[in-house]
C-alpha positions as CSV (number, residue, x, y, z in Angstrom):
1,X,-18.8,9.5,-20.2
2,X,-16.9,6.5,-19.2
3,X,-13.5,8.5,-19.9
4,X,-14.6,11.3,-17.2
5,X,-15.0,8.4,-14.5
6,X,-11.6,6.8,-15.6
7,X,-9.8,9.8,-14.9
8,X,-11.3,10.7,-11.9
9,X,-10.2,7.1,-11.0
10,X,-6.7,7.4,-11.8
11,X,-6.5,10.6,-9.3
12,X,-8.5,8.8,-6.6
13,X,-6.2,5.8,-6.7
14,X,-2.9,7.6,-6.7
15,X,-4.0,9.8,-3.7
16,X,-3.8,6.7,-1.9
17,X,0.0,5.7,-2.2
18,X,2.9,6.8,-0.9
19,X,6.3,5.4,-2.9
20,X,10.5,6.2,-3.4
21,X,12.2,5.1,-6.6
22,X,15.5,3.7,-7.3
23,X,18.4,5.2,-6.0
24,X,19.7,6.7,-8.9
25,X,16.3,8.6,-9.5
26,X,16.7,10.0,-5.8
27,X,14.2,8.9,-2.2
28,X,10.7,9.7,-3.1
29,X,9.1,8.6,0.5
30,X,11.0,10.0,3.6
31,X,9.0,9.1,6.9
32,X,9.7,10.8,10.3
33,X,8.9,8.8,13.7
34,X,9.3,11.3,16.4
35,X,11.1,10.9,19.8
36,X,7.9,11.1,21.4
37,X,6.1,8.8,19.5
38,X,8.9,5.9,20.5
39,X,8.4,7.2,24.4
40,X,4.6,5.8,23.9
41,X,5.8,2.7,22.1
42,X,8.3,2.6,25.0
43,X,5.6,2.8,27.6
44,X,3.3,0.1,26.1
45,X,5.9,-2.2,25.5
46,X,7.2,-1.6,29.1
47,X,3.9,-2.8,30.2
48,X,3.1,-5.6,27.9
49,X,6.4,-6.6,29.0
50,X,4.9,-7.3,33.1
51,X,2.0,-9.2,31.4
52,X,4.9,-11.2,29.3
53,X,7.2,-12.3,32.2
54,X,7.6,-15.6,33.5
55,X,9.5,-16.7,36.4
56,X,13.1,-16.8,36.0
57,X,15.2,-19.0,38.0
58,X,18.7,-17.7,39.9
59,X,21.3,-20.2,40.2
60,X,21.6,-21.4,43.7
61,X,24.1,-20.4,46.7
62,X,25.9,-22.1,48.7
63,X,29.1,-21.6,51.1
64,X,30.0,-21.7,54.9
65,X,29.9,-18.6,56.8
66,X,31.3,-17.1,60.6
67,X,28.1,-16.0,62.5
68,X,26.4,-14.8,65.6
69,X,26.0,-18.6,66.7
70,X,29.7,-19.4,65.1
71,X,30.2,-21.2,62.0
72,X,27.8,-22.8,59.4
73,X,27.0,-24.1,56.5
74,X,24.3,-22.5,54.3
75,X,22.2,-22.8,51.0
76,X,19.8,-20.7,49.3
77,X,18.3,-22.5,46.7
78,X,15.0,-22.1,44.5
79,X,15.7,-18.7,43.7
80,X,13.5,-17.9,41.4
81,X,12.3,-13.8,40.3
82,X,8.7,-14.1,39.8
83,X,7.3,-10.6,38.3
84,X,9.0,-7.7,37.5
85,X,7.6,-3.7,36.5
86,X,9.9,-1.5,34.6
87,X,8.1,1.7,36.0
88,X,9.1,4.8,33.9
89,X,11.4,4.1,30.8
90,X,13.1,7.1,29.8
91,X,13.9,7.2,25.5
92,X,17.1,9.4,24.1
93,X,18.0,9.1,20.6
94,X,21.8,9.7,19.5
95,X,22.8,9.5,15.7
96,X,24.0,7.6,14.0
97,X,21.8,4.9,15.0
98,X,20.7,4.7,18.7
99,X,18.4,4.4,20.6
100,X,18.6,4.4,24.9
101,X,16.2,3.0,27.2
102,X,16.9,3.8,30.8
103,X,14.7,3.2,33.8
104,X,15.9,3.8,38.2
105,X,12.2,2.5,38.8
106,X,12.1,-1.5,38.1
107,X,11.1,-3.3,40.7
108,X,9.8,-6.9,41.3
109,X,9.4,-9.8,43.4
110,X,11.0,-12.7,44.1
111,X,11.1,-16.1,46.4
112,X,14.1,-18.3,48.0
113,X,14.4,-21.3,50.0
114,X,17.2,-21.2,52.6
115,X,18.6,-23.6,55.1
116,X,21.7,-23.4,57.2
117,X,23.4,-26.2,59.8
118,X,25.8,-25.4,62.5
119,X,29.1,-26.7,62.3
120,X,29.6,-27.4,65.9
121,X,27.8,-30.2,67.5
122,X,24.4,-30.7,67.9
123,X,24.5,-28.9,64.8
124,X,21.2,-27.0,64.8
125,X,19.5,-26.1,61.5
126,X,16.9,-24.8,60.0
127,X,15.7,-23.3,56.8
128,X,12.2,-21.9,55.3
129,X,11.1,-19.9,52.7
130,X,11.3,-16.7,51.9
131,X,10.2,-13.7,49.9
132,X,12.4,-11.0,48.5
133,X,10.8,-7.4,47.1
134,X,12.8,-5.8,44.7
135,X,13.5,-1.7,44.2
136,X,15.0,1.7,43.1
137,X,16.8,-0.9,40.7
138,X,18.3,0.5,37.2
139,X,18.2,-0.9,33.9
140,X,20.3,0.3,31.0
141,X,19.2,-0.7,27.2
142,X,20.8,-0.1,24.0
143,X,18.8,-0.4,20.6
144,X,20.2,-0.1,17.4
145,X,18.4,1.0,14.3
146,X,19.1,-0.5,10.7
147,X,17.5,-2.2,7.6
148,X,17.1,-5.6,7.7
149,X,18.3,-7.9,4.6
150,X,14.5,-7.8,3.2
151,X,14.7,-3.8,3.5
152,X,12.5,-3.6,7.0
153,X,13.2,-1.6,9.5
154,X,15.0,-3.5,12.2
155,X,15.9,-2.4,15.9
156,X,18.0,-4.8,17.7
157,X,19.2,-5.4,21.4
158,X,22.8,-4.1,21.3
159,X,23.2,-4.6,25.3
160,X,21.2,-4.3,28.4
161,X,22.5,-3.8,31.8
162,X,21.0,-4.1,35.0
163,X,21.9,-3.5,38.3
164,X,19.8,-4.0,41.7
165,X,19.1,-1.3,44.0
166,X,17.3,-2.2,46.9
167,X,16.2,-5.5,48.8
168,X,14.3,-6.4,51.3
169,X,13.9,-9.9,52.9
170,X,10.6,-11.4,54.5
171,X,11.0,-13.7,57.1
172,X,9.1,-14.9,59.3
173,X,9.6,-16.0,63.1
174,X,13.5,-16.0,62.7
175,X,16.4,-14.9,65.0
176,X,17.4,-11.4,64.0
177,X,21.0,-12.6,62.9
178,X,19.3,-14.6,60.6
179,X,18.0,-11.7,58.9
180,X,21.2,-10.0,58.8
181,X,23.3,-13.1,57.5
182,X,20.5,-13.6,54.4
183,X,20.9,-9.9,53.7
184,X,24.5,-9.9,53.5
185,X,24.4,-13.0,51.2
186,X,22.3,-11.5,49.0
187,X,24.4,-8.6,48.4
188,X,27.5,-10.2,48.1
189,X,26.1,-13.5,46.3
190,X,22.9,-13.1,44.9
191,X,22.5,-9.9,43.8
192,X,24.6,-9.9,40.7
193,X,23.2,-13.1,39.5
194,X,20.1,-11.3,39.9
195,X,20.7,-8.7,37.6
196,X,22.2,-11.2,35.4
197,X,19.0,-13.0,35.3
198,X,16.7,-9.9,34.4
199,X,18.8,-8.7,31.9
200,X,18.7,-11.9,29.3
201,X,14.8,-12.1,30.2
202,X,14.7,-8.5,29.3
203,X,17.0,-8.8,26.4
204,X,14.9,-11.8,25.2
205,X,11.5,-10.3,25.4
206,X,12.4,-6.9,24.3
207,X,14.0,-8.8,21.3
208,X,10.5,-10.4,20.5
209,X,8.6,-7.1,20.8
210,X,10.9,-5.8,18.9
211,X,11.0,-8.3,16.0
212,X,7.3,-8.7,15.8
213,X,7.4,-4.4,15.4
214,X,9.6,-5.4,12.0
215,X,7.6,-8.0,11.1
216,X,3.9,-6.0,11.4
217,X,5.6,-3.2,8.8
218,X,5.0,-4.6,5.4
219,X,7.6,-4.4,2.9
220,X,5.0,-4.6,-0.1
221,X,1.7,-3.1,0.6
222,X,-1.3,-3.3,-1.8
223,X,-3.0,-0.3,-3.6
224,X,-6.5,-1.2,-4.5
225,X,-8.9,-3.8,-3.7
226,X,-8.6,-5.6,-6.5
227,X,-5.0,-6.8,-6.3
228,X,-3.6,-5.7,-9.1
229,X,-0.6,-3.8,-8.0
230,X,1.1,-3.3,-4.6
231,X,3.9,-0.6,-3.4
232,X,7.4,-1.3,-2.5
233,X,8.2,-0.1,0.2
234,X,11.3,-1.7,1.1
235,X,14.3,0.4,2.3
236,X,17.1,1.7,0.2
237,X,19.0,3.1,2.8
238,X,20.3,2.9,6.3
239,X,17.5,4.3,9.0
240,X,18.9,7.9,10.4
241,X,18.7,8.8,13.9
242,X,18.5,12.4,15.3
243,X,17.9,13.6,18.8
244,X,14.3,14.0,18.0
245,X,13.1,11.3,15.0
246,X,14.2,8.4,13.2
247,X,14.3,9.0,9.6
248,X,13.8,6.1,7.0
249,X,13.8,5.8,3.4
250,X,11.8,3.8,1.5
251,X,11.5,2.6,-1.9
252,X,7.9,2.5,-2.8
253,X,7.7,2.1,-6.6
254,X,4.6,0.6,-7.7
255,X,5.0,-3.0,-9.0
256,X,2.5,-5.8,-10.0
257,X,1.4,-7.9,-7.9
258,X,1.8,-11.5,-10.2
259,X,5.4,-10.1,-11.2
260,X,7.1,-8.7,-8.1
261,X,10.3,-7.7,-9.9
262,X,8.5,-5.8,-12.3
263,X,8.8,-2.2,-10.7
264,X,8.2,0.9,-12.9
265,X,10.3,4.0,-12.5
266,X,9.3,7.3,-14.0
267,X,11.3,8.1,-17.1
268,X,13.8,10.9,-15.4
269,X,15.3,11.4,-12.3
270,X,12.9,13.1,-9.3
271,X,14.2,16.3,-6.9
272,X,15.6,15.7,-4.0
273,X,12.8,16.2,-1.2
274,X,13.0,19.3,0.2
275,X,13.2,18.9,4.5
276,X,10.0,19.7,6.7
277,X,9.5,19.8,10.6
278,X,6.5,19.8,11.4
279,X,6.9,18.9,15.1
280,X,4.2,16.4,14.7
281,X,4.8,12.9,15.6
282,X,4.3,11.1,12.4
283,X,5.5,12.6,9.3
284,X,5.6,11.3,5.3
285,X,7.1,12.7,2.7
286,X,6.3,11.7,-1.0
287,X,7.5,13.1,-4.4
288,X,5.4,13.2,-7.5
289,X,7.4,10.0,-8.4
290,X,5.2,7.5,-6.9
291,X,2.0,9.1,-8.2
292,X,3.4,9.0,-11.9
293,X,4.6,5.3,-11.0
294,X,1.2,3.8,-9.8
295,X,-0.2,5.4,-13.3
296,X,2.9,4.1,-15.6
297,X,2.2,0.2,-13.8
298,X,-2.2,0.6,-14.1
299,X,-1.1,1.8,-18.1
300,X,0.5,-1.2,-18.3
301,X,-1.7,-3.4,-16.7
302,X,-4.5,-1.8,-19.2
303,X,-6.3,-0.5,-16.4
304,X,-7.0,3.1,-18.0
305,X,-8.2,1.9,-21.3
306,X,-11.6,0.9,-22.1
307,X,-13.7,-0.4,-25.0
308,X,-17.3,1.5,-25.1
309,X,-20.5,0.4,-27.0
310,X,-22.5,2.3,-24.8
311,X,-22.5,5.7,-22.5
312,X,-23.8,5.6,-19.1
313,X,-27.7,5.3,-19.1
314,X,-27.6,8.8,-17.4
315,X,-25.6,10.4,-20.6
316,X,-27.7,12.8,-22.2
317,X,-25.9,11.5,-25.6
318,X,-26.6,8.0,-27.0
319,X,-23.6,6.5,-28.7
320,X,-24.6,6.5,-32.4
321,X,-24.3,8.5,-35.2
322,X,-27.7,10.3,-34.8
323,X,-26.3,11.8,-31.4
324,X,-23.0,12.2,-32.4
325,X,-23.3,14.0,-35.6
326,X,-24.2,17.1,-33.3
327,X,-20.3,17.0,-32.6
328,X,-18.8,16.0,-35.9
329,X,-22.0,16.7,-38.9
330,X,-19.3,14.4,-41.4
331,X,-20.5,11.4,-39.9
332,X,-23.8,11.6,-41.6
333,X,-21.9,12.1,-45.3
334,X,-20.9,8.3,-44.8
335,X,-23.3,6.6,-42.5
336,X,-27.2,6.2,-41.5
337,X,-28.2,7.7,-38.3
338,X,-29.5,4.6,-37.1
339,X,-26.5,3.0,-37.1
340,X,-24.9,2.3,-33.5
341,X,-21.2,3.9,-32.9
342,X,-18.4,2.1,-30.4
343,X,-15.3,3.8,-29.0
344,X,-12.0,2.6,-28.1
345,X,-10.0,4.7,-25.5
346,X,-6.0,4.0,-24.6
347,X,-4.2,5.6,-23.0
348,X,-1.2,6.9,-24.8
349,X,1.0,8.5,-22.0
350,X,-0.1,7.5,-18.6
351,X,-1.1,10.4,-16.1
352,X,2.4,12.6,-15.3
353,X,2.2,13.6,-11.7
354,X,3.1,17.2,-10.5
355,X,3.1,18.8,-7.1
356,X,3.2,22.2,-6.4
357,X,2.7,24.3,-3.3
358,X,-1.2,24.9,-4.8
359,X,-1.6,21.4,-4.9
360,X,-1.7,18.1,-7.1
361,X,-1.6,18.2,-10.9
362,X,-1.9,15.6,-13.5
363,X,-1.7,15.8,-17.4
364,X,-2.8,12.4,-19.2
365,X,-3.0,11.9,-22.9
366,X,-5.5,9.7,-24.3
367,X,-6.6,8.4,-27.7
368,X,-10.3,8.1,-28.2
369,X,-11.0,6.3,-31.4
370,X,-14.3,6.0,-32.7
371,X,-16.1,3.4,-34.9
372,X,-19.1,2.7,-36.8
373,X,-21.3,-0.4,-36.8
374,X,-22.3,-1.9,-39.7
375,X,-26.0,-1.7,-40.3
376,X,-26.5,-5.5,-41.1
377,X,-22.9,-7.2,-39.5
378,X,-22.5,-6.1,-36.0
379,X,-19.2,-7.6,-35.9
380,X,-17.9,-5.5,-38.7
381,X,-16.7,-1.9,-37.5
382,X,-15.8,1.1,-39.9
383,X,-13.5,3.2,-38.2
384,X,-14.5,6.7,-38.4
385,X,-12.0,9.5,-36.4
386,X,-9.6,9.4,-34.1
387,X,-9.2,12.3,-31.1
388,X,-6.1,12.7,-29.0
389,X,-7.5,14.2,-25.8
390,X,-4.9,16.0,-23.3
391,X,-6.2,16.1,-19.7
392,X,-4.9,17.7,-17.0
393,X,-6.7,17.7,-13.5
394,X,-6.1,19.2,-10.5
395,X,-6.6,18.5,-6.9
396,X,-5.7,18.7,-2.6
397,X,-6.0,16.0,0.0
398,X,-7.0,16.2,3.6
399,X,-6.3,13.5,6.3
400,X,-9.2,13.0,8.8
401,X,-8.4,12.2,12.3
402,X,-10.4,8.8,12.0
403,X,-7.1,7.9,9.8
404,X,-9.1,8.0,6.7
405,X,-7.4,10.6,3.1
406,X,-10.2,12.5,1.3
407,X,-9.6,14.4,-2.1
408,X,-11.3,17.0,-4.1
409,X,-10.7,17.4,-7.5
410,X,-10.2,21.2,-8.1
411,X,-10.0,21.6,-11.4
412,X,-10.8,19.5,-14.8
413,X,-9.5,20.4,-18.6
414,X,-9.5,18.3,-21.6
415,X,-7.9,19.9,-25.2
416,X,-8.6,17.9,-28.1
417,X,-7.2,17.5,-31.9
418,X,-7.6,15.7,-34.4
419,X,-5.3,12.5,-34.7
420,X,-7.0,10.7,-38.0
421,X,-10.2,10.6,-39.9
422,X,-11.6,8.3,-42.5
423,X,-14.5,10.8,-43.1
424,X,-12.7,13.6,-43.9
425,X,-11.8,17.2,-42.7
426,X,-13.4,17.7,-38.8
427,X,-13.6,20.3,-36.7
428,X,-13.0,18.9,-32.8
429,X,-13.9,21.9,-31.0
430,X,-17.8,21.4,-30.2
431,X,-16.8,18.2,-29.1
432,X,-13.8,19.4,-26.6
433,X,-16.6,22.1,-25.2
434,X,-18.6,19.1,-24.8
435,X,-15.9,16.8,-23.1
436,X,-14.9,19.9,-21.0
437,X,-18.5,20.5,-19.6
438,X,-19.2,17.1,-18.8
439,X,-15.7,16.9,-16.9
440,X,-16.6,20.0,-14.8
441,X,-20.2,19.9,-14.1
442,X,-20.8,16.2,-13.8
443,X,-17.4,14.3,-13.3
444,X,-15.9,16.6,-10.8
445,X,-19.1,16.9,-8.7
446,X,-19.9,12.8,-8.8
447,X,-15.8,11.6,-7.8
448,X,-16.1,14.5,-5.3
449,X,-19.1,13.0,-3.3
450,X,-16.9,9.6,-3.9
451,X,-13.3,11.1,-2.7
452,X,-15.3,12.8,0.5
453,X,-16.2,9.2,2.0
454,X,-12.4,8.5,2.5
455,X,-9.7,5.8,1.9
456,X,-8.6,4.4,4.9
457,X,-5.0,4.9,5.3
458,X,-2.8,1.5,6.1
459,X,-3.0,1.8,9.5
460,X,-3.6,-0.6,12.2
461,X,-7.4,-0.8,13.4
462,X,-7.8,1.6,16.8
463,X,-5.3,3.9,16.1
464,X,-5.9,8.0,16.7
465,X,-4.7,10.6,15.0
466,X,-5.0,14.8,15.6
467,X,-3.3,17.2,14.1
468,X,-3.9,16.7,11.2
469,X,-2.2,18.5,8.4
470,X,-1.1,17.7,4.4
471,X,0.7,20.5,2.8
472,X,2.3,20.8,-0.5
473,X,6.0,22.1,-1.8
474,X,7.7,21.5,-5.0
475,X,7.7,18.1,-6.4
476,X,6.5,17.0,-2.8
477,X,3.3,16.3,-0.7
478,X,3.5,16.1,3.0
479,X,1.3,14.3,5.6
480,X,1.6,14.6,9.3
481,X,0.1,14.1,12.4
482,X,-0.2,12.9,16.3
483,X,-0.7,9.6,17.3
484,X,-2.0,8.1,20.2
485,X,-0.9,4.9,20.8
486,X,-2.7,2.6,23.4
487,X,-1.0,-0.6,25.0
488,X,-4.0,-2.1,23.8
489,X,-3.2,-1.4,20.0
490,X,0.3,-2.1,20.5
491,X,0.1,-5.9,21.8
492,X,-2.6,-6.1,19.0
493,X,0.0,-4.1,16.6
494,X,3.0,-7.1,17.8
495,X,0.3,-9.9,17.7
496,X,0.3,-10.4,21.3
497,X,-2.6,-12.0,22.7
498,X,-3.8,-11.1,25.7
499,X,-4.8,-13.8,28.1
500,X,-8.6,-14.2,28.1
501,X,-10.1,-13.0,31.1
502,X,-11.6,-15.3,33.8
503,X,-15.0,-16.7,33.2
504,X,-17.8,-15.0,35.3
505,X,-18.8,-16.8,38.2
506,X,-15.5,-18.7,38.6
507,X,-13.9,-19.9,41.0
């Protein structure tokens, strides 16, 4: 029966969301991104960030000098710091809201053109260029996390410093005093500018990474395929950072998707979610609050209701009063049993959500009112009866490590009554043994085989998971799991494209 598929469909969709409702009614979605999962973020985005540099240009030095041939006069100019690795990044988190990057391993090159002329007659000169390689040099970031005004999760620069370790010069064919001299100059002179230098570049690319990480985490994020609602997911609060995770939470009401503002709240105020640590490196936390809100904004939408002149071709039943009369004989003391039947089913209170450490529940009420048509005026219906079906279902989740949710429905109950009748005095009970056998041996096998293919979850294409694991408290579901994050998925993840490689056979 079309009703069996309908509810089945109501527990499939809500498996998929994950939402948080207003701030009086308490957070219903509480993510966890663990320290470690930041160190590989870290480590990719160190790397994309030796694929993102371009040369950076040190302003030029110039002064006169005491020597080993007396005095001069000397430039270096063209200073420019062409690459630049970042080697190990190191990640500490400190609450409120920090995060460290620190690093003893950049290194890089870099290229100068020098000249000097003697201040004493003939005044001998000479210049060339040279190259510089860069080492053991430190680099000092500070990130701080927050909500953005559009409720995203925003990391910013706070400040970076740098500071060069080792040089050393390449020169070729020159007087060892020559050496020396550009050494010292460096040191004294150049250095500092140096470091000056890498950290805006630094600042300025980490800035973009970290801008196009905001902008890649959607605020409103659809729940079906055929766009008619979507899941806020904006944040209501200020990002909290521990020593091991950064903890955000989220709004995630369901809302339509042609009337943004419209977001629907369950009717009374949710628990406060109970803490978990699972040591994993992903972690969400959801209370039964969003699962009710998806149902209370598909109500709305009409999405659970449905106008029936027919039953599935597979029904064993035939909707008309010959089949029907089986279930409710008082159909045939007012109409033919040729004569077709049609049924109108609403629902009357959407799909209340519960969790428990067992699992998910769901109890649904639904009116099923059923008509008669008229033997010679199809468009005239008699209204016959009137069921109120309550439905409760039960069911668990599993998360694959292809990043894909599968449910099984558990458990399937329908208890009718009687809500009117224009045929008098029925009994509802052979058609609620009906209803119930046709919920457990045919509904709950059929969505099973559809739940076991899997809903993707919203996650970037590529990415890994292992560890696996959903469990259940009250009023709360969990879902954790490791991550593997390639640089690959990250540049992807920041919309970074990589350069193209060179054609074969080129030049």
């Amino acid at each position: 029966m079309r009703l069996l598929f309908w509810l089945g469909l109501v527990l499939a969709v809500a498996a998929m969301a994950d939402a948080q409702s207003l701030s009086t009614y308490g957070p219903n979605i509480r993510t966890y991104i663990g320290a470690n999962l930041v160190q590989q973020m870290a480590d990719a985005g160190v790397q994309l960030l030796g694929e993102q540099w371009t040369a950076v240009s040190v302003p030029d030095v110039s002064g006169t000098a005491s020597t080993a041939v007396g005095n001069i006069d000397y430039t270096l100019k063209s200073i420019w710091i062409q690459s630049i690795a970042l080697g190990g990044v190191n990640v500490a988190f400190q609450a409120p809201s920090f995060v460290y990057l620190t690093s003893s391993s950049v290194s890089g090159s870099m290229v100068f053109q020098w000249h000097y002329r003697e201040a004493a007659w003939p005044h001998v000169s000479d210049g060339a260029w040279a190259t510089v390689q860069l080492s053991q040099t430190s680099l000092a970031m500070t990130l701080a996390v927050a909500a953005d005004d559009q409720g995203r999760l925003a990391i910013s620069v706070l400040s970076t410093k740098v500071v060069v370790g080792n040089i050393a010069l390449s020169l070729t064919g020159m007087d060892s005093w020559v050496y020396t001299f550009l050494v010292s100059v460096f040191k004294s002179s150049v250095n500092a500018a140096v470091g000056s230098a890498i950290e805006s570049s630094l600042t300025g690319l980490v800035t973009s990474q970290l801008e196009a990480l905001s902008r890649s985490l959607p605020v409103r994020v659809p729940i079906d395929s055929a766009g008619y609602g979507e899941l806020d997911m904006s944040l209501m609060a200020q990002p909290q950072v521990s020593p091991d995770s950064i903890v955000s939470y989220h709004l995630g009401l369901a809302a339509g998707r042609a009337e943004h503002t419209a977001v629907f709240i369950p009717q009374t105020p949710s628990p406060d979610l109970p803490p978990q640590n699972t040591g994993r490196l992903v972690q969400l936390e959801a209370s039964a609050d969003v699962f009710t809100s998806m149902a209370m904004l598909y109500a709305k939408l009409g999405l659970l209701n449905t106008h029936l002149t027919a039953l599935p071709d597979a029904s064993p039943l035939k909707l008309n009063v010959y089949d029907f009369s089986e279930m409710v004989p008082e159909l045939l003391d007012y109409f033919s049993e040729s004569q077709a039947m049609v049924a109108d089913i609403v629902a009357t209170s959407p799909p209340l959500f519960t969790i428990e450490p067992s699992g998910l529940g769901a109890t649904a009420v639904f009116s099923l009112a059923f008509g008669v048509v008229d033997a010679t005026d199809s468009t005239r219906i008699a209204p016959a009866y009137t069921l109120s079906a309550t439905v409760e279902l039960t069911g668990t989740a599993t998360v694959t490590d292809a990043a894909t949710l599968q449910g099984v429905l558990t458990f399937a109950s329908a208890t009718l009554v009687v809500a009117s009748s224009a045929i008098g005095t029925i009994d509802p009970s052979t058609s609620e043994q009906v209803v119930n056998f046709a919920l457990r041996q045919v509904a709950v096998p059929q969505l099973n085989r559809v739940l076991a293919a899997g809903i993707p979850l919203p996650l970037p294409a590529g990415v890994v998971l292992s560890n696996t694991a959903v469990t259940y408290l009250d009023s709360c579901v969990g879902v954790s799991a490791d991550v593997t994050l390639s640089v690959e998925l990250f540049q992807k993840l920041l919309g970074f494209n990589p350069a193209p490689p060179p054609a074969s056979g080129s030049d």
